[in-house]
Structures are given as C-alpha cells and as structure tokens.
N, C-alpha and C positions, 0 to 999 in steps of 0.2 A: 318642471318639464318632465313628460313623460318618454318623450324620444331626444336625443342630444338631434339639435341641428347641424343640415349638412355642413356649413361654414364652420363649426365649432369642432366639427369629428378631429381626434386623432389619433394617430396609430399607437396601438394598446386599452382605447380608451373602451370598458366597456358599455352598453347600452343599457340604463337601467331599468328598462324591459327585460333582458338577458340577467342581472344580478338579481333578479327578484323570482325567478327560477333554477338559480344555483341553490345544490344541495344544502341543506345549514341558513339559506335565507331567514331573516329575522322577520314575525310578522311585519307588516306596514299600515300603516293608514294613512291615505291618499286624501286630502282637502282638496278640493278641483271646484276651481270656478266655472261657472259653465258658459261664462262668456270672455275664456282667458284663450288668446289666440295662441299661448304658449302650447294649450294644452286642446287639441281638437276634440270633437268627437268620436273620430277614428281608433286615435289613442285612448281615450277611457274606455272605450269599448276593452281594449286589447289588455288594460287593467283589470279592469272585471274580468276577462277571462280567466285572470291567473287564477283565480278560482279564493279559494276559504283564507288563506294566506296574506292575503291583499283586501282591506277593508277600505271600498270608494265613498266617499260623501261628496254628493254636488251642491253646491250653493247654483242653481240655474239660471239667478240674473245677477251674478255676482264678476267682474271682473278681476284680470290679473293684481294682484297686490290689494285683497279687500279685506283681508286682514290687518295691514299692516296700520301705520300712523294715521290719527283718526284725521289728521290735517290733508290727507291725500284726495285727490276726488274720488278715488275706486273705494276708498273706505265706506262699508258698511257694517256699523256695528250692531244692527242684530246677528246680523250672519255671524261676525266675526268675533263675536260672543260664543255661539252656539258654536264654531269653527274651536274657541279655546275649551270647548267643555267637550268636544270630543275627543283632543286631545289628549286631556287630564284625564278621562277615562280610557282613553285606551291607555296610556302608559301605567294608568292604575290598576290596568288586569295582573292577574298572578300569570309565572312564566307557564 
C-alpha cells in the first residue's frame, strides 16, 4: 500500500508517503500492480512524484499479490519474474 487506510490509521503511525520524504530516506523501488485496488492510480501518481529517490515499476494488468504463490489466481509469472529481477537489481546497485 502506498497510503495506510482510514480504518488502519493510528495515532503515531506515519504515512509512507511522509517516510519516503524524510531526510536520510533509503532509496525505494515501488513494484505496483496496476490493477491492485490497494494501490490506485492517484497514489502512484503521488510516488512518482517523490521524484529520483523512488523507482515505480507498473505491471498494468497485473493484480494485488501477482507475485506471490504461483497457486494464487493473481499469480503471474512473467510479470513476477520480471518483478524478481528488478528487485535483484536494484538491491544490487552500489550505495
């Protein structure tokens, strides 16, 4: 999720929209399915803004959990191929 839901808010808790613009933030790479209702349009937009810091990849017909167990119905594994190899490379960048 890119915004915590209002049901899940709670006091202290922060937004991690908000922690990916503190000072010292770590880069990120953002995996976002484009048909995961977790995570709208609105909000990726609003990751992308964060600007250089924040790397977005969209899988666009890919649903919530399409990574995950290939037993799932959301599973897709080209995507979720291509989802682990951007991973491995981004954590394979030098700091």
């Amino acid at each position: 999720m890119i915004r915590v839901p209002e049901p899940w808010r709670a006091p202290g808790m922060t937004e991690p929209l908000a922690a990916l613009t503190e000072p010292g933030a770590a880069p990120t790479l953002a995996v976002v399915a484009g048909r995961d209702h977790w995570a709208p349009s609105g909000d990726v937009d609003a990751l992308r803004a964060l600007g250089s810091n924040v790397e977005v990849v969209v899988y666009p017909e890919a649903d919530h959990g399409f990574v995950h167990d290939p037993s799932r119905p959301a599973h897709r594994p080209d995507d979720a191929a291509d989802a682990w190899r951007q991973a491995f490379d981004f954590l394979s960048q030098p700091p």
